[in-house]
Structure formats: C-alpha cells, structure tokens
C-alpha positions in Angstrom: 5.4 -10.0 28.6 8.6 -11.7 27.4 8.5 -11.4 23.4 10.2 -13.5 20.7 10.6 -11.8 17.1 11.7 -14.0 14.3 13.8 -12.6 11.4 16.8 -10.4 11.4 16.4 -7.0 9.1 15.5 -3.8 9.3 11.4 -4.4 9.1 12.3 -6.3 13.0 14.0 -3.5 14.1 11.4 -1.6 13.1 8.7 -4.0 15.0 10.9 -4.3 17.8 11.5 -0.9 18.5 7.5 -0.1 18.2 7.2 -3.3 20.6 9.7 -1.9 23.4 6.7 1.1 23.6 4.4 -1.0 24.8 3.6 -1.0 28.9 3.3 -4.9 28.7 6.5 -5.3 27.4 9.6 -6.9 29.1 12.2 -8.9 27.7 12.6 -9.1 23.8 14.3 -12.1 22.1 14.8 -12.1 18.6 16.6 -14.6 16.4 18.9 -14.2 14.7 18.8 -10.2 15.3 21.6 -8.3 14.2 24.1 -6.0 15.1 21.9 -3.1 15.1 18.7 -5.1 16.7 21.4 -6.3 19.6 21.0 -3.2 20.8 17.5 -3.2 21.5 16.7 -6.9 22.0 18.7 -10.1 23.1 19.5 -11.9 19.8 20.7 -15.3 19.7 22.4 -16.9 16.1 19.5 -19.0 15.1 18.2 -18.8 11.8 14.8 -17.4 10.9 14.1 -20.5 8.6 15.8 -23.1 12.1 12.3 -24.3 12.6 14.1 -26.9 15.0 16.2 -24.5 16.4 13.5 -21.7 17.1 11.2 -24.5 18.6 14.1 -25.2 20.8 14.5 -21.8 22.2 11.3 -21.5 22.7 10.4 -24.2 25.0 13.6 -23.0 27.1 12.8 -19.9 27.6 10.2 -18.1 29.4 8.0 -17.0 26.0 4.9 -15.7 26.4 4.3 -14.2 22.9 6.1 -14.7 19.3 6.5 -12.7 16.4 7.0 -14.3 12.8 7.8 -11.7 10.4 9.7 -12.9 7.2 8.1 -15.1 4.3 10.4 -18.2 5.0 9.4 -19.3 8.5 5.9 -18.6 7.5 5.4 -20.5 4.7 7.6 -23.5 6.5 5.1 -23.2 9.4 7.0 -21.4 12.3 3.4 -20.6 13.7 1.8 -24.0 13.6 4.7 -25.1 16.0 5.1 -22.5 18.1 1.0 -22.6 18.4 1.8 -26.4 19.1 4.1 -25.8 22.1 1.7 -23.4 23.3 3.1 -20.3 22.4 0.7 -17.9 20.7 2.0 -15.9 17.7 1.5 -13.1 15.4 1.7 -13.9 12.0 -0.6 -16.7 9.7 -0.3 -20.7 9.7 1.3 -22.6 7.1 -1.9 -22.9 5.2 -3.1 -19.2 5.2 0.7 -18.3 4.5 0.2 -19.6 1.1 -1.4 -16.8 0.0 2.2 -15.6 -0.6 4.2 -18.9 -0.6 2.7 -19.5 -4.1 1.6 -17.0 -7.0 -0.3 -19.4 -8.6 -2.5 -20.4 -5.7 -3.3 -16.2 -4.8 -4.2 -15.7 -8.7 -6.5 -18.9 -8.6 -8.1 -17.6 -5.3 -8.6 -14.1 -7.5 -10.0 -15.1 -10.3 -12.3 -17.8 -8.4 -13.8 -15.1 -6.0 -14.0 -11.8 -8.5 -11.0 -10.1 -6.7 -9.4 -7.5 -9.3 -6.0 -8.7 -11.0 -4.1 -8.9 -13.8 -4.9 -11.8 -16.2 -2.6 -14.4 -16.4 -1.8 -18.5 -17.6 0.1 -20.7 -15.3 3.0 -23.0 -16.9 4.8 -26.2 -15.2 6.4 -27.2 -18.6 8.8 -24.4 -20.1 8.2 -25.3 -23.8 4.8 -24.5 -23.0 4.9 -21.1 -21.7 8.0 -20.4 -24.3 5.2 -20.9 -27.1 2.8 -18.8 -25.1 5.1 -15.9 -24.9 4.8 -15.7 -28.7 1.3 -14.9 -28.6 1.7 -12.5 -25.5 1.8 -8.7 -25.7 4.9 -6.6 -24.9 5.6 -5.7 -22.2 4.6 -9.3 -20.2 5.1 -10.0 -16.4 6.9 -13.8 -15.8 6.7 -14.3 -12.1 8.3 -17.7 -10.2 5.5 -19.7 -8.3 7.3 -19.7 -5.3 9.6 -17.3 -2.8 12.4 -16.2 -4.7 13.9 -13.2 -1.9 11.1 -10.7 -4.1 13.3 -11.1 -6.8 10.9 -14.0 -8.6 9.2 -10.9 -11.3 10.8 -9.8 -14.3 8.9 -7.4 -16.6 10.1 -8.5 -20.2 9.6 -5.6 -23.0 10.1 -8.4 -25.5 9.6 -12.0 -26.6 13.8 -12.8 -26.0 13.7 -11.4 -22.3 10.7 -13.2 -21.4 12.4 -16.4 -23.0 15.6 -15.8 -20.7 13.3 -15.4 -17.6 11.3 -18.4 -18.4 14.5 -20.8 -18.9 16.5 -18.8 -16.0 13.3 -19.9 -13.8 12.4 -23.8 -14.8 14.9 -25.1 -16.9 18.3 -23.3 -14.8 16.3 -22.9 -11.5 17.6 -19.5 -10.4 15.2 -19.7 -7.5 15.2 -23.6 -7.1 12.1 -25.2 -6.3 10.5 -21.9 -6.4 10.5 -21.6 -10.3 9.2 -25.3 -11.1 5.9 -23.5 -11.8 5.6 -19.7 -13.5 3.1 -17.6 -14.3 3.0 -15.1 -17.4 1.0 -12.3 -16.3 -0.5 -9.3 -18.1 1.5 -6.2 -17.7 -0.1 -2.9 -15.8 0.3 0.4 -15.6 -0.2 3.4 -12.9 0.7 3.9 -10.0 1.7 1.6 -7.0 0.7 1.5 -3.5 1.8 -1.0 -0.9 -1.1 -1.4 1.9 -0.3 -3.4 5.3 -3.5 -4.7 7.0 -4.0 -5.9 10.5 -6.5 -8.7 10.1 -7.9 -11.4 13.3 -9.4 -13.6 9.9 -13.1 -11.7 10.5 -12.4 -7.8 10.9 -9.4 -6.1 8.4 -8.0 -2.6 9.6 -5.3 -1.2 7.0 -2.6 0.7 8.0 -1.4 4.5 6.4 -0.4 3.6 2.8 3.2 3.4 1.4 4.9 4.2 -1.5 8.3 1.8 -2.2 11.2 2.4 -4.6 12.6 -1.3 -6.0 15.3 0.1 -8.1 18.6 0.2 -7.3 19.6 3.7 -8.9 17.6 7.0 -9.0 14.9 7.6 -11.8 13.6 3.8 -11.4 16.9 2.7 -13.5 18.9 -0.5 -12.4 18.4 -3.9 -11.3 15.1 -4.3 -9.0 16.2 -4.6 -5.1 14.8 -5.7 -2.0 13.8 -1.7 -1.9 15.6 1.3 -1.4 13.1 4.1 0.1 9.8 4.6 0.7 7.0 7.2 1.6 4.2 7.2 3.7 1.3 7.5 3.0 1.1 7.2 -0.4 -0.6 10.3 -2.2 -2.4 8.4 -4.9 -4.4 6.4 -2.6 -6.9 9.0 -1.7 -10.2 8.3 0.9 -11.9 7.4 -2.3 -9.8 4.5 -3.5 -9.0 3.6 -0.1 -12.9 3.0 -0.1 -12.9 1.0 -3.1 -9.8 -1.6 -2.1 -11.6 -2.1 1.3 -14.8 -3.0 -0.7 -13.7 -4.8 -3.6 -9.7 -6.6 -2.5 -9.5 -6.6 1.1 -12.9 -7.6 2.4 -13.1 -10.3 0.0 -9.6 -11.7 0.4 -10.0 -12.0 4.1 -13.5 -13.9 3.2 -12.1 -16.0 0.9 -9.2 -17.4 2.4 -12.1 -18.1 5.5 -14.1 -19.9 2.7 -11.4 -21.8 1.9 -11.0 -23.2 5.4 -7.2 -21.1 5.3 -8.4 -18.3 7.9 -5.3 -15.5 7.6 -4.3 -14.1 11.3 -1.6 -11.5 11.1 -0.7 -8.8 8.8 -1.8 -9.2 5.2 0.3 -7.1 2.6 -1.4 -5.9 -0.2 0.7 -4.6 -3.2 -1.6 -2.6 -5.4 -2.0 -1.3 -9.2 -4.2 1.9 -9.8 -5.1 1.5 -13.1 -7.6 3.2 -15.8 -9.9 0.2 -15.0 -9.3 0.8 -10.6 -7.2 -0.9 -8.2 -5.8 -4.3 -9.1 -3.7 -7.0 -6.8 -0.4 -7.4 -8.3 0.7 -9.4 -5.3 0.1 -10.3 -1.4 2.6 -10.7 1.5 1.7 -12.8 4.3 3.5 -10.3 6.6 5.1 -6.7 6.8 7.2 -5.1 4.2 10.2 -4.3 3.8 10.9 -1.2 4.0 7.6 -0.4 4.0 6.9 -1.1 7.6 10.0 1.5 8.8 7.6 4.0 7.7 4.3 3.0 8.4 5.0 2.3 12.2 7.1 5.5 13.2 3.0 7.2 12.3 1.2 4.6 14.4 0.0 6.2 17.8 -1.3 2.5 18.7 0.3 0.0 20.9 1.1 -2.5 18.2 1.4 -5.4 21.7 -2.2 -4.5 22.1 -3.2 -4.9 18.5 -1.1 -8.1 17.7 -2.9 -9.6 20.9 -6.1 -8.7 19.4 -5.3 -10.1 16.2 -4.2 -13.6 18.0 -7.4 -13.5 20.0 -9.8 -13.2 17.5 -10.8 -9.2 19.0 -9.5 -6.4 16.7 -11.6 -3.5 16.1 -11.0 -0.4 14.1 -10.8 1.9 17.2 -7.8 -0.1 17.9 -5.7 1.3 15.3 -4.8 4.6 14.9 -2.1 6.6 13.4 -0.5 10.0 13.0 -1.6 12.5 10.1 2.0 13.3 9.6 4.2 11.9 6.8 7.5 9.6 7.0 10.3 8.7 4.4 13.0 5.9 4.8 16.5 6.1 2.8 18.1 3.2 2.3 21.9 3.3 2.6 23.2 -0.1 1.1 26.4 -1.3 0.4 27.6 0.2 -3.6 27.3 -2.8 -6.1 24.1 -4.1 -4.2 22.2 -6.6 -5.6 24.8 -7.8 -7.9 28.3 -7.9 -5.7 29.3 -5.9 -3.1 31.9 -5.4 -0.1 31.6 -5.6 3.7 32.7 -5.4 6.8 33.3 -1.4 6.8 32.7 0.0 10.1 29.6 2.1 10.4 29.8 5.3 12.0 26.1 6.6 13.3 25.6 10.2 15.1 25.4 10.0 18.7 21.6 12.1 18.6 20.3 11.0 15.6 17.5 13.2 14.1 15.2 10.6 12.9 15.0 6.5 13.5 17.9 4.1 12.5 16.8 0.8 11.6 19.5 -1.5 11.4 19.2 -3.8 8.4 22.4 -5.5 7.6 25.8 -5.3 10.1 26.9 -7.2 12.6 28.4 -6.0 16.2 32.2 -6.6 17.4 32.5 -5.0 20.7 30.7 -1.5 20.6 31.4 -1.0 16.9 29.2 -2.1 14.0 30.2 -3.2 10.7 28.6 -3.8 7.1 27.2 -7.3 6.7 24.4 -6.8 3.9 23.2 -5.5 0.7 20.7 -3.4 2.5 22.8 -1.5 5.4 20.4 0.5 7.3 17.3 2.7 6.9 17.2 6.4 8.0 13.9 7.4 9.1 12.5 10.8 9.4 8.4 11.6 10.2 7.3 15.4 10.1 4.5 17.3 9.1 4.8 17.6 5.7 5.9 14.8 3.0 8.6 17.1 1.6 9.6 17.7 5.8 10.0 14.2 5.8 12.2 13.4 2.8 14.5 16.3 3.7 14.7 15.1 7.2 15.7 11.2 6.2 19.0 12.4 3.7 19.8 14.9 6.4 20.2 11.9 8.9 21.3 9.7 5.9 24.2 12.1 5.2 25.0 12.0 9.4 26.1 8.5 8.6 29.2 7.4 7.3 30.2 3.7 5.9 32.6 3.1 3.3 30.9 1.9 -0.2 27.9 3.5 1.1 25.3 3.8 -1.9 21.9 5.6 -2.0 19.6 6.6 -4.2 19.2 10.4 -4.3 15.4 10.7 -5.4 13.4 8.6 -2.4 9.8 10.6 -3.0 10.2 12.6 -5.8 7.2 11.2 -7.4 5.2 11.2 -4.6 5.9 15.2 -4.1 4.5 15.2 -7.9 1.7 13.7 -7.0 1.0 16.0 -4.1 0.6 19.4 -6.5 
C-alpha cells in the first residue's frame, strides 16, 4: 500500500518508521517531512495545515491510505476531504476532532455525561473572568479555548498571574482566535499519566502508558515546552487504575462523542490526573503525542498498518494490539534557549550504529548532512528491560550526538524510578 503521513516532527517519524514494518507497506509520502523523515519517506514541502495543497497531492498520486497526525489539519478537516476524494484515513473528522479543537466543548461533554474532571467556568468577556479570579483559589488553571501549539495552560499561584494570562489570552490574543474564549479551571494535584487509545468509535484499546516531562530545565523548573522526555509505561498507572480509566473516562468518552452524533475514529489521547479523589481528565488529544508516541510504539509488537486499517474499517479488537513488557525513554535534545529564542542551522552529527531510535524532530537536509531547524531537535530512543535500562540507554545515545547549542534536560525519569521502589 502506498501511504501518505501528514505532519512533519518527531511523533511522524516515529509513525513512519513503525509503518515501514508493516508487510503491506510500500511507498511512504509524508508532507512536509523533514530532514530526518527524508530519509525514511518521500517528503514534499507542503504544509500540514495546506488543506488545498494536501488535497492536491493526493488526487495526483497513487494513495491508497492517509495518515493525519497533528491537531491543526484535524481540527480544519484534513480527513473529511481526503474521505471526500476517496482516500481513507487514520485520524477523526472535523466534528469528532473537536474534542481537542476546543476546551470548552470537551469540559461541557464531561460534566454533561459524569466523566471525571476538574471543575471549571467558561469566560468570553475578560472583565468577567478577571472578577472571577478574585473569588478563585490559589493555585488556578486558565486554559485558551482553542489550539495554542500546547502552550494555551498557565497554572497561576496567584490572583496577578492569572490576570496576566487572562488579558495575554482575550484582550492581547497571544494565541489569536484561540483565546477569544477561556476557561478557569480548578487546580489538581498527583501524578500525571498520558494514555494513547486506539479507538474504531465502538471498541477502545489503550496503549502502554507514558509519563511526559513539559519543562524546559531539570527538576520541572522553566518555561513549559512542547516536552522534553518521556517514560514508558508510566509506573503510577497500575492494572488497578488502568481498570478504573477504562470504566469510568474512556468507555464513556468514546460513548459520548457517539451520542453526540461526533463518532471519534483514530487515536484518542487522554492526559490524566491521579488524584486523592481517582483519575481525572485534565485534557484530550485528538491524535498521538508528542513525544509520548516515540516511546510508546518502539514497545508495540503489533502491525500499527493492520490496526489503523481496523480502526478505519469499523473492526478493531483487543487481540489486535499488543505490546512489549519492556520499558522505553526518549531524551529530547533541543536547541539551548528553546521555547523562548534560540539558534539554528548547526550541523548535526549522529553515530553511524546508533544504539537506540533517532527520531528526527526538527532539521532540515542539504546534501547528506542535516542541520538544526527547530526548538525540538531530535529524540533519542532507547527500550530495555528495565525502566532504569532504558533511561541509561537513551543519554548514552543522546551523548553519541553532537549539535552545537544542544540542550537537554539531565533528569528524564527520575520520578518515575521513585515511583518504582
């Protein structure tokens, strides 16, 4: 089969790589790619959010399966018109994708079918939530409506901060249209766990669990990032709260959205809370993670073709899913002053036998030499065993790669190994 991936990171490269397993797999498109991605697919300079330009590729060339994988294209409606030109996909229409295009819409859907989340108001007029804030508790969660690059949350520890974010979001428009709407949100606490789910709209089959790391320098200090590392699985979420999400979030979430006549196909992200009171929803992606999927599909032993047919089709079952009982960590090396300012164009030097995987996140190619060209540079990806295996393995290929301004952070796990004794 000849396969088109949308999107251009290092959560395709990941995909693509899994793809290229698969017996039914031939050519791989993917737009726009990278430098990285070129060297495992054909990638063409045409933007993941080109709806007219991806349509266009499409219809001349020879695809018999896409791939939507970043929040953009989804919530435009990539799928709808592929799906029109007769192009089956992976990944949810415009109306399912909602779930993640607006906050607001996934808290009302919450609270309306009983699925555990934080309490929260919704605001359209910043005077109004400004007054709000006065009554809230400290620390408060202000979250933009719409995308905002997963940089539309700000945790304020006080009523000033949560002013800032509120006036940064609808009166300056930081994220544009995205921050017309906000909502304040009760704060949690405990741990976190990110869960991908393959889902046909009926049946819901999670993948191993992650663990992510937004902050930009070790000890969770710094700005919050696209993510710098992450862990799988995640050690909090044990066969007993796995148990609970499955009967209490992600059963109902897939029954609601059917209720509400926006049936999700694709992969459903849950990011979780564990608190005192059990698992809460602190938000849903309408597609993989980033990073989390570099290290949940280096463990899965399935042919992800196979399952994303299924998931089109209407057919996934459990059975169809499996994964390895080993453990897998992803380092992020990024470019130093990411996600403020930062340099590129620095040529990347990889090993030639690297121990691990090397997603390819942000460079682009010039003859057989690759060069900075992002934030986040690459992921170094190492599965073994053991979880503390793992991390070792990922800064031992992480420290095989050299880039100037190369920045990591130096404690990808840590808390997960404290979890583990």
């Amino acid at each position: 089969m000849n396969l088109l991936v949308i999107g251009g990171g290092g959560r395709e490269h990941a995909i693509i790589k899994a793809l290229k397993k698969s017996p039914k797999c031939e050519t791989i498109w993917c737009l726009p790619g990278n430098g990285g991605i070129a060297r495992d697919a054909e990638c063409y300079p045409v933007k993941a959010t080109d709806l007219d330009g991806i349509v266009q590729f499409a219809k001349s060339h020879p695809v018999d399966f896409a791939v939507v994988t970043p929040d953009d294209p989804l919530v435009l409606g990539c799928v709808d018109l592929l799906e029109a030109c007769g192009i089956p996909c992976f990944g949810p229409d415009k109306r399912a994708a909602i779930i993640e295009g607006s906050k607001v819409f996934s808290k009302e859907l919450m609270m309306k079918y009983g699925i555990p989340t934080a309490a929260a108001r919704q605001f359209d007029d910043p005077m109004s939530a400004i007054e709000y804030l006065k009554t809230c508790d400290y620390p408060t969660v202000v979250k933009a409506d719409g995308l905002a690059l997963g940089k539309g949350a700000v945790v304020a520890n006080s009523f000033e901060e949560a002013e800032k974010a509120v006036r940064e979001m609808m009166v300056e428009r930081v994220f544009g249209a995205s921050g017309a709407r906000v909502l304040i949100e009760e704060f949690l606490t405990g741990p976190e766990v990110s869960v991908l789910t393959f889902t046909d709209g009926k049946t819901i089959v999670p993948m191993v669990s992650s663990m992510d790391h937004k902050r930009a320098l070790d000890g969770d200090e710094g700005p919050n990032t696209g993510g710098m590392g992450t862990v799988a699985p995640n050690p909090y979420y044990t066969e007993r709260v796995a148990a609970q999400c499955m009967r209490e979030i992600f059963l109902p979430t897939v029954a609601a959205m059917r209720q509400e006549g926006r049936t999700f196909k694709g992969c459903l992200y849950f990011g979780l809370m564990l608190t005192e009171r059990g698992p809460k929803v602190i938000e849903y992606n309408c597609r993989f993670g980033d990073p989390e999927t570099q290290v949940v599909l280096p463990l899965l032993e399935s042919d992800l073709l196979e399952i994303m047919l299924a998931v089109h089709s209407g057919s996934l079952t459990a059975d169809m899913v499996r994964f390895s009982s080993a453990s897998a960590c992803c380092v992020v090396l990024a470019s130093r002053g990411y996600p403020k300012r930062y340099e590129t164009g620095f040529e990347i030097a990889l090993p030639e036998e690297p121990q691990g995987e090397i997603y390819i996140a942000g460079a682009r190619k010039e003859g057989d030499a690759l060069y900075t060209a992002g934030g986040r540079v690459l992921g170094a990806v190492a599965t073994a065993p053991t979880l503390r295996q793992a991390i070792d393995g990922a800064y031992a290929l992480a420290e095989s790669i050299r880039f100037e301004n190369a920045y990591l952070r130096h404690d990808i796990g840590a808390r997960a190994l404290g979890a583990t004794k």
